[in-house]
C-alpha positions as CSV (number, residue, x, y, z in Angstrom):
1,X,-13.1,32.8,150.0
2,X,-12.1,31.9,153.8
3,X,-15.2,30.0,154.1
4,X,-14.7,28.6,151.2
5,X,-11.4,27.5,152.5
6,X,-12.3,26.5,155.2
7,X,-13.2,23.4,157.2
8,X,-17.1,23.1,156.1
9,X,-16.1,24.9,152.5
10,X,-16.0,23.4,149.2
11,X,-13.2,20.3,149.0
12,X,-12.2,21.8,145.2
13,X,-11.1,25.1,147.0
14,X,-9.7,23.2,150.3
15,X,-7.0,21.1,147.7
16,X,-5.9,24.4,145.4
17,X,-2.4,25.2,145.9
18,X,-0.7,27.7,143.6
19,X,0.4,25.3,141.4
20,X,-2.7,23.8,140.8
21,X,-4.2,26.8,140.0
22,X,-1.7,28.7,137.4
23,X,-4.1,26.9,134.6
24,X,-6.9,28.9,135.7
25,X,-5.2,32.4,135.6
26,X,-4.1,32.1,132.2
27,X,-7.3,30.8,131.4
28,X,-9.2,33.8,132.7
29,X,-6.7,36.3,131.7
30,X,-7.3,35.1,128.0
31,X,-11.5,35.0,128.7
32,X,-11.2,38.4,129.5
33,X,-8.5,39.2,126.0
34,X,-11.6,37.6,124.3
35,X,-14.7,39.8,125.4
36,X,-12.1,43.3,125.1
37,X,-12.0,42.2,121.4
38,X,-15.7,40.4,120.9
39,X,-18.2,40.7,123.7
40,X,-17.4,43.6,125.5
41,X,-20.5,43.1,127.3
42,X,-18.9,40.4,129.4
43,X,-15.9,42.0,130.6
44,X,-16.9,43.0,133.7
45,X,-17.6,39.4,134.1
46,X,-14.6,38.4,132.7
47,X,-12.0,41.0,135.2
48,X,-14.6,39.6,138.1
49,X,-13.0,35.8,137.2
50,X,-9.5,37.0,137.2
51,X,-9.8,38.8,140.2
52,X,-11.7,35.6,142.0
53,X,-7.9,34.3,141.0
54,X,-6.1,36.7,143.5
55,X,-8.5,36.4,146.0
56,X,-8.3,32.7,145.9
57,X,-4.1,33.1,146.0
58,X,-4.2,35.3,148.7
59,X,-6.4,33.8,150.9
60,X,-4.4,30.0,149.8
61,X,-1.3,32.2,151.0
62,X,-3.0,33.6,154.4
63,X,-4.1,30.0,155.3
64,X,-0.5,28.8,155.1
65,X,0.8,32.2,156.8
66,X,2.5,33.6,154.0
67,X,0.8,37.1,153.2
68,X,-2.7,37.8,153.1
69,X,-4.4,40.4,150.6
70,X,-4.0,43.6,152.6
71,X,-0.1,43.1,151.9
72,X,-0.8,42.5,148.4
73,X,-2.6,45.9,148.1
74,X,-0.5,48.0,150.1
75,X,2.8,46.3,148.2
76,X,1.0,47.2,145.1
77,X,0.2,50.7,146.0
78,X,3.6,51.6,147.4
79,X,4.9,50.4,144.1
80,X,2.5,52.5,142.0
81,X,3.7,55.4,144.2
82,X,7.1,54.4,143.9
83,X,7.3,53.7,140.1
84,X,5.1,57.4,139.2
85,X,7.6,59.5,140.8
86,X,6.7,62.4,138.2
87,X,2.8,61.6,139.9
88,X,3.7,61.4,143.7
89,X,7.5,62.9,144.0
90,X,9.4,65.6,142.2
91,X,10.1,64.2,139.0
92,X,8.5,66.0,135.8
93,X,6.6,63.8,133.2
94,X,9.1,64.1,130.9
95,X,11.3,62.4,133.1
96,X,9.2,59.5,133.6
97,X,10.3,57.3,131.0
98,X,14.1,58.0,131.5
99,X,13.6,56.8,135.1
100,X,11.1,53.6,134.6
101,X,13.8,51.1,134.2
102,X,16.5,53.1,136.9
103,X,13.3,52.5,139.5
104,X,13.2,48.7,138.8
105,X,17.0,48.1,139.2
106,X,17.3,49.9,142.3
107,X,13.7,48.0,143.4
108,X,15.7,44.9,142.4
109,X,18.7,45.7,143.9
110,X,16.9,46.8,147.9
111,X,15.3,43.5,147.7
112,X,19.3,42.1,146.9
113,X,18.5,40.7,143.4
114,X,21.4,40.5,141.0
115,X,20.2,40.0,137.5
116,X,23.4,38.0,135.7
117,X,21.3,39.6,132.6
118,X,18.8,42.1,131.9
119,X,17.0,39.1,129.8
120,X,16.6,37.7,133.6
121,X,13.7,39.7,133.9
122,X,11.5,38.5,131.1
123,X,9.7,35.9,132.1
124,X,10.5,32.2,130.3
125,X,6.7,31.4,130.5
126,X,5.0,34.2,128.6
127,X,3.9,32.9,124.9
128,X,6.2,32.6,123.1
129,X,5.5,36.0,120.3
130,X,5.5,38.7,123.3
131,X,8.7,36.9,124.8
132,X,10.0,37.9,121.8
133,X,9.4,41.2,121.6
134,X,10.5,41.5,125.5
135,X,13.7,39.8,125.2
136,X,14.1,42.2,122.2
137,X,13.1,45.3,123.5
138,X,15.7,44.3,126.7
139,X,18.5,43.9,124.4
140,X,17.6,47.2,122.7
141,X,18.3,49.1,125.6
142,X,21.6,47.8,126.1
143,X,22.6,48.8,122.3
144,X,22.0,45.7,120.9
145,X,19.6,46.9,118.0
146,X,18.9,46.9,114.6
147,X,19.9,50.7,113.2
148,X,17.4,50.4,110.2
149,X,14.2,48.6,109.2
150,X,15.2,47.5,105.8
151,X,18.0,46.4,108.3
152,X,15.2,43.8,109.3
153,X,13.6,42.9,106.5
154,X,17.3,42.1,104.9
155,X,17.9,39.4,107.6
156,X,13.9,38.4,107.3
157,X,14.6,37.5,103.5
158,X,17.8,35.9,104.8
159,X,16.1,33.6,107.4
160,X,13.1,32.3,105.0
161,X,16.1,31.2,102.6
162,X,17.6,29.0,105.0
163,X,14.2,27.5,106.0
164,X,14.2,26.5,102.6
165,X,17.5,25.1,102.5
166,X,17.2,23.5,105.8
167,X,18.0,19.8,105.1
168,X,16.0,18.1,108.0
169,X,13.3,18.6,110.3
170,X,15.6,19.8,113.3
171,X,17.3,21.9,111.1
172,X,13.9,23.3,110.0
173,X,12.1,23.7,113.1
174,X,15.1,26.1,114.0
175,X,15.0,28.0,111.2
176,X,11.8,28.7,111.3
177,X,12.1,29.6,114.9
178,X,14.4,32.5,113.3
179,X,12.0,33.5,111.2
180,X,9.4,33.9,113.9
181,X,11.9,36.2,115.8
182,X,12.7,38.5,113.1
183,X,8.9,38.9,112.0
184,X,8.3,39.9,115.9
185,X,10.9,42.3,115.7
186,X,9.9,44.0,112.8
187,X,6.6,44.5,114.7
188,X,8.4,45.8,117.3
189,X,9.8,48.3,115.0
190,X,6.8,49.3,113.7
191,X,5.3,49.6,117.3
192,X,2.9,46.2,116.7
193,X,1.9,44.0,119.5
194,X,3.1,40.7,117.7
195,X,1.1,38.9,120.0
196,X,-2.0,41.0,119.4
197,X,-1.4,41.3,115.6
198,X,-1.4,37.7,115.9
199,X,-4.8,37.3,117.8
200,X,-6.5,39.7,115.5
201,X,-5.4,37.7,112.1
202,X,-6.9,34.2,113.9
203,X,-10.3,36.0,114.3
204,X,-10.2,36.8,111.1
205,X,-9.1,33.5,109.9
206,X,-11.4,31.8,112.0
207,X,-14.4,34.2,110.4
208,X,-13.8,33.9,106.9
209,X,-13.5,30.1,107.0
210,X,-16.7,29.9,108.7
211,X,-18.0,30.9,105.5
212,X,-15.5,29.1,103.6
213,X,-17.5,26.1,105.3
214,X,-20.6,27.3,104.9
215,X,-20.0,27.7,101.1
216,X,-18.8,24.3,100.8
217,X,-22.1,22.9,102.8
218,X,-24.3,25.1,100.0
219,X,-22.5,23.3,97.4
220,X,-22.2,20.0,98.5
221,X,-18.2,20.7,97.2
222,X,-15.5,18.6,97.9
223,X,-12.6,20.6,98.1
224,X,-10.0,17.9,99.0
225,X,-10.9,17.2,94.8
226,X,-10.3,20.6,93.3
227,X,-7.6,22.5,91.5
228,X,-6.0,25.6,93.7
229,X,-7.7,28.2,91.4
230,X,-11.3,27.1,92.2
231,X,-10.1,26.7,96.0
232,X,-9.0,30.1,95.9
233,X,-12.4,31.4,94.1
234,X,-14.2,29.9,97.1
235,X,-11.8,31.8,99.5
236,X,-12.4,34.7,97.9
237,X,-16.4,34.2,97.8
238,X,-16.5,33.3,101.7
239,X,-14.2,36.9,102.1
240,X,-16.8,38.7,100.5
241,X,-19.7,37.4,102.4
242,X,-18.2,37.8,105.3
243,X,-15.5,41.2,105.1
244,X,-17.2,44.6,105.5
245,X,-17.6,46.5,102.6
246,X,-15.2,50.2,102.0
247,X,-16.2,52.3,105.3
248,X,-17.5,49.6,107.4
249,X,-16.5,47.5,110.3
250,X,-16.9,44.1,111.8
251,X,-17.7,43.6,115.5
C-alpha cells in the first residue's frame, strides 16, 4: 500500500483521502453481508476487500503523520482487553454485561468526552432501520421503554391509522416514518435484526419475482391488463416454482 502511495504508485491511490473513500467501505462492507447470506464461497474474498480499506486508511493517515497501522492494532487490542475484563481482569462472566456500557462511559470520559445524550453515541449515518433499533435500545436503558408487547402493537395500529388520515404528502411521509420506528421496535422486542429481517425479505422478494417474470415471458401476459385475482394467481405460481417445499431450504 506505501508503494502504492507513493511517488511512482498508482495516481487513483495517490488522490484518496478519507472522504473520498467512505463510498468504498460501505460498499465492501455490504459485498461481504452478500456472500455471508449467498456465496459463502467468496467471503474470504469479500473480508480481504474490506480489510484492503483499512490498510489503505491507515497508510493515507501514516503519509500525512497522523497514525499508522501498528497504532490501530495495539489501540484495538488494548480495547478488547479493556472491554473483556471477565476474559483478562477479575470480573466473572456474569458480570460482563452489567459492565459493557460502565467501560464505555468511563473510556469516553479519560478521553474527556461528554455525551449531552446517550443517543450521542449512535451514529447519524448508519441506515436508517438499525439506527432505529440503536437509538431504541439507548433509550431503553435509561427507562424509557415500552413495559409490554401488545404495548407496541397498540401504538403500531395507532400509527398506520394516522398514515391514513394524513392529509398531505408531508404529513404522510412523517407518519409513515412513525410507522417504520414502531415496526423496528417491535423487532427489537422480539430480539430481530430489523435491518437483517429486512435484507432477508428483499432476497426473497427479489427471487420469487424472478419467476414472476419468467411466468409472464412463458405466457406472453400482460399484467399491466389484468384483474388483481389473476395477478395474484401468477404470484402464487412463481412462489411455488421457486419456494422449497415442507423440510427443505433455499441457498
Amino acid at each position: 500500500m506505501a508503494r502504492l502511495r507513493g511517488p511512482a504508485g498508482c495516481p487513483w491511490d495517490k488522490a484518496q483521502t478519507h472522504s473520498s473513500l467512505k463510498r468504498y467501505l460501505l460498499e465492501e462492507t455490504y459485498e461481504v453481508l452478500e456472500a455471508i447470506d449467498q456465496e459463502p464461497e467468496k467471503l474470504a474474498e469479500e473480508l480481504g476487500d474490506v480489510l484492503l480499506q483499512v490498510l489503505l486508511h491507515a497508510q493515507l493517515a501514516a503519509d500525512e503523520g497522523e497514525f499508522n497501522l501498528g497504532e490501530v492494532m495495539a489501540a484495538l487490542s488494548a480495547k478488547m482487553i479493556r472491554r473483556h475484563p471477565q476474559v483478562f481482569g477479575e470480573l466473572s462472566p456474569g458480570q460482563a454485561g452489567l459492565n459493557w456500557e460502565q467501560l464505555k462511559q468511563a473510556e469516553r470520559a479519560e478521553k474527556g468526552e461528554v455525551l449531552a445524550s446517550v443517543l450521542d453515541s449512535v451514529p447519524s449515518e448508519m441506515p436508517a432501520l438499525l439506527q432505529a433499533q440503536d437509538l431504541q435500545r439507548k433509550a431503553a436503558g435509561q427507562g424509557f421503554e415500552w413495559r409490554s408487547f401488545e404495548e407496541i402493537l397498540t401504538k403500531l395500529v395507532e400509527e398506520v391509522a394516522e398514515v391514513k388520515a394524513a392529509q398531505n404528502q408531508e404529513e404522510r411521509l412523517e407518519e409513515m416514518g412513525d410507522v417504520l420506528a414502531v415496526l423496528a421496535n417491535a423487532a427489537r422486542w422480539l430480539k430481530i435484526d430489523a435491518e437483517e429481517a429486512l435484507r432477508l425479505a428483499n432476497r426473497k422478494f427479489r427471487r420469487r419475482f424472478r419467476a414472476w417474470e419468467q411466468i409472464v415471458k412463458e405466457g406472453n401476459l400482460n399484467p399491466r391488463e389484468m384483474e388483481l385475482p389473476a395477478l395474484e394467481a401468477l404470484w402464487q405460481a412463481a412462489r411455488k416454482r421457486v419456494d422449497p417445499k415442507p423440510g427443505q431450504s433455499i441457498s
